[in-house]
N, C-alpha and C positions, 0 to 999 in steps of 0.2 A: 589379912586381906583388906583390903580399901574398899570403902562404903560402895564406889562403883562399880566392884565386881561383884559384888555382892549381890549376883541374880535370884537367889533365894527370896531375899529381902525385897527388895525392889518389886517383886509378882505377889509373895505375900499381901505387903501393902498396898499395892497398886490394886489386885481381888478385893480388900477389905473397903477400901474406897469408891471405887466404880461399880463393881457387883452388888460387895453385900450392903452396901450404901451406908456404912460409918464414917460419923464425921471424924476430920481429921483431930478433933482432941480427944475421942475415944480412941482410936488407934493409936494417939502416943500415951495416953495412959496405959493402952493394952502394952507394948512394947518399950515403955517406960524413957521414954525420949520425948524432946517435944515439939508442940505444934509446928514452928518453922521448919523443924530436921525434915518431920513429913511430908510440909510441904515439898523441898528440896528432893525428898527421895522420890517423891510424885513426879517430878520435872523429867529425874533422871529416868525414870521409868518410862516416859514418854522418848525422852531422844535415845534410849538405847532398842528401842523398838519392843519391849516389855506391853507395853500399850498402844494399841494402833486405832484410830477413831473411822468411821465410814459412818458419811450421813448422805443418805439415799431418799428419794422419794416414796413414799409408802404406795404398794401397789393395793389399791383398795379394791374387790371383787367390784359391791356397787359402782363404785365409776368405771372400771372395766367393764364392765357390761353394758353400760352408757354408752362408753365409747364407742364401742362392736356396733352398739344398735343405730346409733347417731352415722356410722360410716356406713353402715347399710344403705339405706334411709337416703345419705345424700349421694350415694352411689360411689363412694372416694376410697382411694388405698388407702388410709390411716386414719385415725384421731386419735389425740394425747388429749387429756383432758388436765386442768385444772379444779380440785376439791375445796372449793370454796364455800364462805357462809351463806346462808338463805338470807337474812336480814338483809331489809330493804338499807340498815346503815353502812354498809360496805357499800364505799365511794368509786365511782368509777378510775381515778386511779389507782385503787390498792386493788379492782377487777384486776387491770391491766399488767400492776405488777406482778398479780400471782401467776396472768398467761406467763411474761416474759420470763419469772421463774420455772416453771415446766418447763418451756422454750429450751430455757438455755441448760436444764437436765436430760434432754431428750435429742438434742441437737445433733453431738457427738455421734448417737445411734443414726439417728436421719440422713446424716452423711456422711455416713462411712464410706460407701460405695460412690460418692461423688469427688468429680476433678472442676468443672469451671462452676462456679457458685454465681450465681445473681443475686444482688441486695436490694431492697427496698427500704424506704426509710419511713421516720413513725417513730410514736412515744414507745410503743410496747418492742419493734424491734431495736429501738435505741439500748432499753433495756437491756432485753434480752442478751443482746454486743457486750454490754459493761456486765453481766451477771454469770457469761460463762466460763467456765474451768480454762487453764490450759489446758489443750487436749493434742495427745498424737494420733496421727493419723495412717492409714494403708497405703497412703499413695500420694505423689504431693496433690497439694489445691489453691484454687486461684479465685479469689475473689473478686466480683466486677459491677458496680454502679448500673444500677438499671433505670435511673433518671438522673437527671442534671441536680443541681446542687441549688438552694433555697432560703429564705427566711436571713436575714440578719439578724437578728431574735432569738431564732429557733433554733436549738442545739439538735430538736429531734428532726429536721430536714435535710442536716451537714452531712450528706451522703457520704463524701470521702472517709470522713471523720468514723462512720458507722462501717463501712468497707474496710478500712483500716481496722477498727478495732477487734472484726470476726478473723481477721488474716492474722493479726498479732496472738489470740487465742488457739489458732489453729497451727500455729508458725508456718503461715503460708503466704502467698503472694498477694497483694493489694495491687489493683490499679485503680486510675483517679479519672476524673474526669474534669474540664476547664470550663465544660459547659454550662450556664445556667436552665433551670426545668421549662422555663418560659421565655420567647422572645418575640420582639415588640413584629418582627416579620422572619421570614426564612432565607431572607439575603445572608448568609454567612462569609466575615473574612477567611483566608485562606487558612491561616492556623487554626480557626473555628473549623470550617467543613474539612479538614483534613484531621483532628481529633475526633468528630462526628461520626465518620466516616468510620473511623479507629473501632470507634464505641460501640458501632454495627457490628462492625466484623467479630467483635468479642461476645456479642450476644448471641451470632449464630454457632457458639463452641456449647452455650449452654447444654447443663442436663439435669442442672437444678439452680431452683428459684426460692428464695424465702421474701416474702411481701407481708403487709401489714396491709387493710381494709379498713378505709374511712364508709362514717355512718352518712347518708341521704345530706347533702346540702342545706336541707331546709332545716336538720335537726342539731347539726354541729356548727359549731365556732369554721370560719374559715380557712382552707386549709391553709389558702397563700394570702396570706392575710396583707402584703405589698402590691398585691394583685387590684386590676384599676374596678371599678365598681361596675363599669359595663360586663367585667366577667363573673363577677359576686352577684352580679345580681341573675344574671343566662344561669347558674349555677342554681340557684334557688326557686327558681323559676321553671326550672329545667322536670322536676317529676323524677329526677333521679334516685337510685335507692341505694347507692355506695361508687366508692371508686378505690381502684387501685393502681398504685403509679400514678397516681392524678389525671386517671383517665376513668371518668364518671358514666357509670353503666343504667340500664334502666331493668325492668324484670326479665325483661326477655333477652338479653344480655347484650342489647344495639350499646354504642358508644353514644354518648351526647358529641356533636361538633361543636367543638371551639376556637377552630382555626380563623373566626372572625374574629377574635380576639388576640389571639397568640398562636406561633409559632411553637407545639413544645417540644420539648427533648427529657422523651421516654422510652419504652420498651413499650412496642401499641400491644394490645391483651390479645389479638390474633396471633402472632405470636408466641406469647406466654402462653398458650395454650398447646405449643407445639413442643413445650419442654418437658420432660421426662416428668420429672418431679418438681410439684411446684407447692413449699411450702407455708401455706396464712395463717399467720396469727392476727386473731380477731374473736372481741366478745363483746358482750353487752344489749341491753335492749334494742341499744338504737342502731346494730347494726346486723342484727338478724335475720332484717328482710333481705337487705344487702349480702349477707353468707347463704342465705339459700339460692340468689339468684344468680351469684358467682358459682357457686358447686354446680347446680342446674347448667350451665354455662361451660365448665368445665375449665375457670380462669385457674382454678388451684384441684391440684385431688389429694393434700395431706392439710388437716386440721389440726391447730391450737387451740384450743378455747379452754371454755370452761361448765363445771356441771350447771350453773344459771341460765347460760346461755344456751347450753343442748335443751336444757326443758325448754325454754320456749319455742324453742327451732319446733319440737316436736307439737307441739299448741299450734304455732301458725300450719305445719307442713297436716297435720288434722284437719286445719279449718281448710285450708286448697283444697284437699279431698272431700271436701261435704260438701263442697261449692258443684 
């Protein structure tokens, strides 16, 4: 019989290795072969399906319970959370990477039940796009740019790019958009207002939205950072306490105007409000005033975050109630 039918073998070894945790030069001492053969039979145990690997997120009670109490709270149909360290040294990108990790484990479930998908763009949904599985799906889906395209710079504003990369994971449909997120007025050429146009009509098919939330103007780097300083500066000026789709809100969830500036081409949050399921990912200090005033608002009802972020949500939304 040949080493590779040799199923016996192959599970013996492959238990003594991954189970009972011997290293591989104890099992070829035990079995009097050596170190490489084991390696070799370890492989083949793997491609003959002897060995099958599943790495899963760990469902932790504590942060389920977080979660429940955090969707209470901000009155929302879901939160996933992110189990992150307490330590002040965990930087706000490796925050951001662990949302887009959750994100992009929890995704598949989030929409299952959806056909036309809305994208936002953002570091943490950029992520999330490059960090998920292929996944099959119940039904086909169609994914659609919910602002115009941005940043020369910026990989994390290339909307198509991020549209694209959830459609390739899903093996689903991608459409694009030609438009840029800002322009100097709203005179449109004709190929422009007739993809505009386009772009509408594909937003009213919505029944879900995944968005990402910028922190208050005054606290962040700029979004559009090409952007002329008359509108950096309305922006920072502005009292604002987050935006999404680069449409900057304030507590009570009014839009800032900045059609003195620009022209833009987004999805407006009145709207986004009107979609079924609309899912944010967003964490961090500096953007929790901003997640309570969007939930309050009801710009999103399905949360990403993470357990640093639910505690302070829960600290601020204390302190509004003792007021």
């Amino acid at each position: 019989m040949s080493e590779s039918d040799d199923y016996p073998m192959l599970y013996r070894i492959a238990k003594s290795y991954y189970i009972d945790n011997h290293t591989q030069e104890q099992i070829a001492r035990c079995e009097s072969i050596s170190r490489p053969h084991v390696s070799r039979i370890l492989a083949k145990a793997r491609a003959r399906g002897v060995v099958k690997f599943q790495v899963q997120m760990p469902k932790l009670d504590d942060t389920q319970q977080l979660a429940e109490t955090l969707c209470k709270r901000l009155k929302l149909k879901d939160v996933r959370l992110a189990s992150v360290p307490s330590q002040s040294g965990y930087g706000r990108r490796d925050l951001s990477l662990g949302i887009a990790t959750v994100a992009a484990a929890n995704l598949p479930e989030l929409l299952s039940e959806s056909t036309n998908v809305g994208v936002g763009w953002g570091y943490t949904i950029y992520e999330a796009s490059a960090l998920l599985d292929h996944c099959i799906t119940n039904q086909p889906l169609n994914f659609f740019p919910l602002v115009g395209s941005f940043g020369e710079n910026n990989p994390y504003l290339q909307i198509n790019v991020i549209a694209n990369r959830f459609a390739e994971k899903f093996n689903a449909k991608s459409y694009y958009t030609i438009m840029p997120a800002i322009r100097d007025n709203e005179k449109l050429a004709y190929i422009e207002e007739k993809s505009y146009m386009k772009l509408k009509q594909q937003w009213e098919s919505l029944d879900t939205a995944i968005v990402g939330l910028g922190p208050s103007p005054s606290n962040g780097t700029p979004l559009l950072t090409e952007a002329s300083e008359e509108y950096h500066q309305l922006l920072h000026d502005s009292g604002t306490v987050g935006d999404i789709l680069a449409s900057f809100f304030y507590k009570d969830g009014r839009v800032l105007d900045t059609s003195k500036c620009y022209f833009q081409i987004s999805l407006n949050l009145d709207d986004l409000k009107m979609i079924d399921k609309v899912v944010c990912l967003a964490g961090g200090s500096s953007k929790v005033e901003g997640i309570i005033a969007a939930a309050r608002n009801q710009y999103f009802n399905v949360l990403v975050t993470d357990t640093n972020t639910a505690q302070q949500i829960f600290e601020q939304l204390d302190n509004l109630e003792e007021r």
